[in-house]
ZANU-510281 format. One record per residue (C-alpha): residue in three letters; x, z, y. Coordinates in steps of 0.25 Angstrom, whole numbers, padded with zeros to 4 digits, always signed. Example, Ala and Ser with C-alpha at 12.3 -4.5 7.8 and 13.67 -1.06 7.14 Angstrom:
<atoms>
ALA+0049+0031-0018;SER+0055+0029-0004;
</atoms>
This chain:
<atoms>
UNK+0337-0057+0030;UNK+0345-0069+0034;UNK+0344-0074+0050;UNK+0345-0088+0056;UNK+0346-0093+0070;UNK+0348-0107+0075;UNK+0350-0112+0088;UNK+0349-0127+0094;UNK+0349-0132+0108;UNK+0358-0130+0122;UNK+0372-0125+0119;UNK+0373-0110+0121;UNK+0382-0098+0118;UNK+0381-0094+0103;UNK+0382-0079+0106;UNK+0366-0082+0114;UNK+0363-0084+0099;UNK+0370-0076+0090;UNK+0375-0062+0099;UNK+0366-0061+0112;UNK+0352-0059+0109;UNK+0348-0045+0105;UNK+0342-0052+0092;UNK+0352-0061+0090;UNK+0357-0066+0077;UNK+0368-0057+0075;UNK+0360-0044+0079;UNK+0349-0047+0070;UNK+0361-0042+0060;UNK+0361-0028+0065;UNK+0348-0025+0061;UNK+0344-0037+0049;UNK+0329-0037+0043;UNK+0330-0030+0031;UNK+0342-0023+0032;UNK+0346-0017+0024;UNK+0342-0024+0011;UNK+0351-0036+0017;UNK+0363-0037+0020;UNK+0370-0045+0031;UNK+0379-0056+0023;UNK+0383-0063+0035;UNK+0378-0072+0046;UNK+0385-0086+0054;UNK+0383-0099+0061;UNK+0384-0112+0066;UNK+0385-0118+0079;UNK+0386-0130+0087;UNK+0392-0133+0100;UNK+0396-0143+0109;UNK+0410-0135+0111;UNK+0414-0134+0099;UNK+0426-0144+0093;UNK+0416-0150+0083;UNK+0402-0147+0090;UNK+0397-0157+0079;UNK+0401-0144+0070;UNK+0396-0132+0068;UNK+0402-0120+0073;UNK+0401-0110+0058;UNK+0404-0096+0058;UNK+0400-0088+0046;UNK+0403-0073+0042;UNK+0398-0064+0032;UNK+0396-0053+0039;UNK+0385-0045+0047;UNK+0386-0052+0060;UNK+0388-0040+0068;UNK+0400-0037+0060;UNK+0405-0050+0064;UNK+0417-0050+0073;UNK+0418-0061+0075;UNK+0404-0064+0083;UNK+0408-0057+0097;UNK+0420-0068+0096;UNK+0415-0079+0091;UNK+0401-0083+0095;UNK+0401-0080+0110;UNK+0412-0091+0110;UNK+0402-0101+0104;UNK+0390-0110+0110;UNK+0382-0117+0101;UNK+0370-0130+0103;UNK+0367-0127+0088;UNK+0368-0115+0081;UNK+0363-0109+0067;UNK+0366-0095+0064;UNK+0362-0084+0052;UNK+0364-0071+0046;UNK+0362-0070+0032;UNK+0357-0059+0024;UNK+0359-0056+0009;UNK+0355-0044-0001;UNK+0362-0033-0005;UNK+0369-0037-0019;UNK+0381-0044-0023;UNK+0374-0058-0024;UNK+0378-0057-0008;UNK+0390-0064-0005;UNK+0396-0060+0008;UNK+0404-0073+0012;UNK+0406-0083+0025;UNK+0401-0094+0013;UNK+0387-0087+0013;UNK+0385-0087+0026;UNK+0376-0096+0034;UNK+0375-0106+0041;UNK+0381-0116+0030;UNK+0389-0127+0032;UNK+0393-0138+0024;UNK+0400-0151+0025;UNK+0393-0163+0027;UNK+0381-0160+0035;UNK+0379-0158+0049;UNK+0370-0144+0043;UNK+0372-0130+0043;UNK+0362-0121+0038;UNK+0357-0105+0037;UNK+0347-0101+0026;UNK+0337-0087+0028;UNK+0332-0087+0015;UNK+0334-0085+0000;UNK+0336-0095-0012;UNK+0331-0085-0023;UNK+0340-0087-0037;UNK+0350-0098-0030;UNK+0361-0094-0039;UNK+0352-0100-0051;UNK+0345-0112-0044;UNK+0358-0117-0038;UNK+0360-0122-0052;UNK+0349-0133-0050;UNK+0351-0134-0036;UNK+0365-0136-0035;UNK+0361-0150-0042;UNK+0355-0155-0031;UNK+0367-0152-0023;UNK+0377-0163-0016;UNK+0392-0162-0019;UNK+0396-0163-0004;UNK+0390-0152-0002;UNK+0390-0143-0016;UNK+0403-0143-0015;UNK+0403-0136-0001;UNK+0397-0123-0007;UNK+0403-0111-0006;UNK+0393-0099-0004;UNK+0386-0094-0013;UNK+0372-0092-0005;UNK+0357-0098-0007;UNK+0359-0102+0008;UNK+0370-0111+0002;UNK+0364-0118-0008;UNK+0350-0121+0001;UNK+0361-0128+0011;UNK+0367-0134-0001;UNK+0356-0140-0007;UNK+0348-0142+0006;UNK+0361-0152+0011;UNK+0360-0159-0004;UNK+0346-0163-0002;UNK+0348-0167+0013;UNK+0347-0182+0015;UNK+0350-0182+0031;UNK+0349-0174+0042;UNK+0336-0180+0048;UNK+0326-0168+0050;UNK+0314-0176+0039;UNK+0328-0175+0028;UNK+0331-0162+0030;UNK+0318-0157+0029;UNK+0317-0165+0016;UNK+0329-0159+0011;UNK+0323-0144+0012;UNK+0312-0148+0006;UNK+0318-0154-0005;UNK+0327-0142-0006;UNK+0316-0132-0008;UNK+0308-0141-0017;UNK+0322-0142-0023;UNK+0324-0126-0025;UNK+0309-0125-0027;UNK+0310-0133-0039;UNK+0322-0127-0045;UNK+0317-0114-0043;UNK+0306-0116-0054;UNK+0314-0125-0064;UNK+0324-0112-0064;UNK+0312-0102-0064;UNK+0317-0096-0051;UNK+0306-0098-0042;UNK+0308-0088-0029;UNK+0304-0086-0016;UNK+0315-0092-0006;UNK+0315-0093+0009;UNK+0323-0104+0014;UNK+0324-0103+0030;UNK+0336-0113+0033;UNK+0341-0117+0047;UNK+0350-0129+0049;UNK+0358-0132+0060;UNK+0365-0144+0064;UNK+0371-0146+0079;UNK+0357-0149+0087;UNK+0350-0147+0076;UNK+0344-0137+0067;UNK+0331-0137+0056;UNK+0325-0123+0051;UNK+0318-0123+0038;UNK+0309-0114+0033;UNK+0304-0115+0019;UNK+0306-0109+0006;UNK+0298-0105-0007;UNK+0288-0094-0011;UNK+0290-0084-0021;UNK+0284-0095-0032;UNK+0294-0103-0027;UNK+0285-0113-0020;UNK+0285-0119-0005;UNK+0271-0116-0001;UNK+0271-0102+0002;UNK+0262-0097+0012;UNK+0260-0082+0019;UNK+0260-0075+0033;UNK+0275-0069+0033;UNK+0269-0059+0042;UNK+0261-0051+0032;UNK+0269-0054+0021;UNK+0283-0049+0028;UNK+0274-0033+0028;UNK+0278-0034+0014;UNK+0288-0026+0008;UNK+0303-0030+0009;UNK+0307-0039-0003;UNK+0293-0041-0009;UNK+0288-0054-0011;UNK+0278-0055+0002;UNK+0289-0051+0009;UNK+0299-0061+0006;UNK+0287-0070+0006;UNK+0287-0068+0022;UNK+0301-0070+0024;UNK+0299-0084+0018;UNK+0286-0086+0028;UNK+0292-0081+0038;UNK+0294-0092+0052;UNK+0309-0097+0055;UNK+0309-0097+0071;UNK+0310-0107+0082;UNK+0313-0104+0096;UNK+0313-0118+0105;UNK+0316-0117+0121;UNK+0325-0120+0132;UNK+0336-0110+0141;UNK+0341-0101+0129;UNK+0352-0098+0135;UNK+0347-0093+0147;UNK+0340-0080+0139;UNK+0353-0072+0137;UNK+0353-0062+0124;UNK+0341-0067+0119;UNK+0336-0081+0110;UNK+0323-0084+0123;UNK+0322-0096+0127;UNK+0312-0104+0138;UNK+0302-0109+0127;UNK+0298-0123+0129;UNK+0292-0133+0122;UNK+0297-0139+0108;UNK+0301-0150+0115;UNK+0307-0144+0128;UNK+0316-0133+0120;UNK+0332-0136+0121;UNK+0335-0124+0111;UNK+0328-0119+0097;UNK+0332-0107+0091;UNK+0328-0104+0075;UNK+0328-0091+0069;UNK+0324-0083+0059;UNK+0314-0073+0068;UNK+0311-0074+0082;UNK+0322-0070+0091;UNK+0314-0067+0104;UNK+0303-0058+0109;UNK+0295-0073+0112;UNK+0292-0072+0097;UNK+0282-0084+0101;UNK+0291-0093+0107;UNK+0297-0095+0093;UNK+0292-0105+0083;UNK+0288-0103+0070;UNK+0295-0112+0059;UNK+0284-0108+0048;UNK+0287-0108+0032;UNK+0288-0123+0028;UNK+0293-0129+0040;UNK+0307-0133+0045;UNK+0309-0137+0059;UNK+0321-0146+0063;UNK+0326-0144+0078;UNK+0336-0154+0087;UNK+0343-0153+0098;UNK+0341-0168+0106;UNK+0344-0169+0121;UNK+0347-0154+0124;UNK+0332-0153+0119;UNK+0324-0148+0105;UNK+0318-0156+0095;UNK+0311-0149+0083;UNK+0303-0155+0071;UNK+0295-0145+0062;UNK+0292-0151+0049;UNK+0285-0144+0036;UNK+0292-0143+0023;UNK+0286-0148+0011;UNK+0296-0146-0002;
</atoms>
């Protein structure tokens, strides 16, 4: 399945991200969960950074390959730091639905909003809700397609229904968004489960979301993703768990002084100068990590070299 890792705070080589840790993000593709009933399809990022020409920019690199068959990555990133950084590997079944192309990608960028976004989840028969969706779609940024992912169209409808960037208008955007897709989903009668756990990132900032809908296609769905994940691969409790499941906090101070690894000295929320999110713990510390439960989104900032996070429940 797909992988996400963001990182905000001091700046810091993007290889202590992406290359050095023994888990890293690129590593994880060696040896993928599920393997091999999923294929890699490609994996990228975004980053920021004081020494870049545009630092107000994001820094994108996207490949459609197995990021260990990339080249490029031995060249490119130990050349990069970053303050602000959102990075993903994606994952896709075996058919020829799969369309291996830089455009499918994430993270996704669009003009016209300081927002990039990658996407661990599914948006079951897409193909057939776009066709109401699409309506709810702005021009600036319809025209602007150019994948043809899920992903894509969560980013395109999400930026739509955006009013501002102010953490209360973007969490009002996603709920609207699922209540949105929710209520397609049974005017087409193509209800579905779908697991939407979406990061955003822009420089100093980034917000995690983690909803979706049941296999009725309702919002309140309820479980522990423990038990249900002993289920066989595939089966309904199964998948059930993989929408449950926690997205993963990690707040602290002195990252860079833990080399090959994502430790940091844990502090408290309001002492932590660097977050990292991801999509399992990446530490031996598995309690160090914070749990961002079904439901919730949490919206973190970067403010005088320290961190500032908001949790908020999501009500579509």
């Amino acid at each position: 399945m797909c992988r996400i890792l963001a990182y905000v705070g001091e700046e810091i080589p993007v290889a202590s991200l992406l290359l050095e840790p023994e888990n890293s993000l690129i590593n994880q593709t060696l040896d993928p969960e599920r393997h091999p009933l999923m294929q890699l399809a490609g994996w990228g990022f975004g980053a920021w950074s004081e020494h870049l020409l545009k630092p107000e920019k994001p820094f994108l690199y996207r490949r459609p390959v197995a990021a260990f068959y990339d080249n490029n990555v031995v060249n490119v990133i130990p050349s990069l730091q970053a303050s602000t950084l959102l990075a993903h590997v994606r994952a896709d079944h075996y058919d020829t639905e799969a369309v291996l192309a830089d455009e499918n990608c994430h993270p996704y960028l669009y003009d016209k909003t300081p927002w990039i976004m990658a996407h661990n989840g599914n948006l079951p028969n897409w193909r057939l809700l776009q066709k109401e969706l699409l309506s709810h779609c702005k021009d600036d940024y319809l025209k602007q397609l150019r994948g043809s992912t899920d992903t894509e169209l969560i980013y395109l409808l999400f930026l739509s229904l955006l009013q501002s960037d102010s953490v209360e208008d973007v969490r009002q955007a996603f709920e609207d968004m699922l209540g949105l897709i929710m209520k397609t989903m049974k005017k087409l009668d193509l209800v579905g489960l779908s697991k939407q756990k979406i990061v955003l990132a822009t420089r100093d900032r980034l917000i995690a979301v983690n909803y979706g809908l049941g296999h009725d296609g309702q919002a309140d769905v309820s479980g522990d993703w423990r038990e249900l994940r002993q289920a066989e691969p595939d089966s309904d409790d199964f998948l059930l768990s993989m929408l449950l499941e926690p997205m993963y906090v990690l707040l602290g101070q002195n990252f860079d002084n833990y080399s090959n690894s994502y430790s940091v000295d844990v502090t408290e929320a309001d002492e932590a100068t660097s977050a990292i999110v991801a999509s399992e713990p990446l530490t031996d510390a598995v309690d160090d990590w914070l749990h961002l439960e079904f439901g919730q989104m949490i919206a973190i900032e970067r403010e005088n070299k320290f961190i500032k996070t908001t949790v908020l429940d999501l009500n579509p």
